[in-house]
N, C-alpha and C positions, 0 to 999 in steps of 0.2 A: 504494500500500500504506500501510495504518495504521502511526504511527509508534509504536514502544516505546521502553520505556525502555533506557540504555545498557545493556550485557550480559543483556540478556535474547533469548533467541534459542527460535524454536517449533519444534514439528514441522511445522507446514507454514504458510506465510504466512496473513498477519490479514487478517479478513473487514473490508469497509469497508463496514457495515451504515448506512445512511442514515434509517434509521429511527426515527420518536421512540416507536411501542409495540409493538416485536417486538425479543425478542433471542434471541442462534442464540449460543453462546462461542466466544470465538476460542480459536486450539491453545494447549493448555496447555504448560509452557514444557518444554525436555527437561531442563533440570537444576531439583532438588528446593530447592536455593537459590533460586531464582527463583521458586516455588511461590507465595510469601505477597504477591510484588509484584504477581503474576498475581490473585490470588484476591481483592487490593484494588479493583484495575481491574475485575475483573467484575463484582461487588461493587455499586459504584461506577457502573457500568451499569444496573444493574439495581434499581438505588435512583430512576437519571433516569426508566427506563420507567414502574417504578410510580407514581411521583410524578403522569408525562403522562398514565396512566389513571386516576391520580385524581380530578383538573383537568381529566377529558375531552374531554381533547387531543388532536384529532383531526387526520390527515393527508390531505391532498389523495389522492381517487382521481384517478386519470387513464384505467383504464380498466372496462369492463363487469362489476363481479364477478361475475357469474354467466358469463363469459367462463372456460373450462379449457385453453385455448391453452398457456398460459404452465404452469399447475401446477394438476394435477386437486385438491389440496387446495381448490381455489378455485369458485368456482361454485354455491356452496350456502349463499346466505343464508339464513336463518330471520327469523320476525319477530320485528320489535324493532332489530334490525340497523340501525346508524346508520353513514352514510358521510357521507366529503364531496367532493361529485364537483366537478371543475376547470371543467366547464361546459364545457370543448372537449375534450379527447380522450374525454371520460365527460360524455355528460348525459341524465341521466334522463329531460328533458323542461322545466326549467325554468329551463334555464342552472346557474351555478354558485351553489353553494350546500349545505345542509346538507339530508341525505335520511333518511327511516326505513322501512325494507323494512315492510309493511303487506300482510298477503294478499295476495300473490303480486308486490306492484307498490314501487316506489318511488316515498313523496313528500316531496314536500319540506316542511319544517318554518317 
């Protein structure tokens, strides 16, 4: 579990998001004093994301996006859609490296 600060206590334990371009909030805290240390930190999160989609900073795929196993949100690239597949658990086809979905296919850049 993600660590907080001292007296800050949530409604339900912190997500340990390992993400550098998605973010999900963790519980907000149950006492209203602790609102503004909460609202810093997320904040604060949400400042690194931007910053990594800026800088188009991109994280290792490891598996098939068009794979919905896992979560049917998933599976529906469009083109334009850039990954970066790990070349073993995910390879498009040309080992590891950077890919761009291209009419129906990924290639690699």
């Amino acid at each position: 579990m993600a660590k907080r600060s001292p007296g800050i206590h949530a409604n339900a334990p912190v997500k340990n998001i390992k993400s550098v371009n998605r973010w999900a909030p963790n519980p907000a805290p149950i006492n209203n004093e602790n609102l503004s240390d909460y609202l810093f930190s997320e904040l604060n999160r949400l400042s690194d994301i931007i910053f990594n989609l800026d800088v188009m900073r991109l994280e290792q795929t490891n598996r098939d996006p068009k794979d919905t196993t896992i979560n049917s949100n998933r599976g529906k690239p469009r083109d334009g859609d850039i990954r970066y597949a790990d070349g073993t658990n995910w390879n498009p086809g040309e080992g590891k490296g950077i890919y761009a979905f291209i009419e129906d296919a990924w290639v690699k850049l």
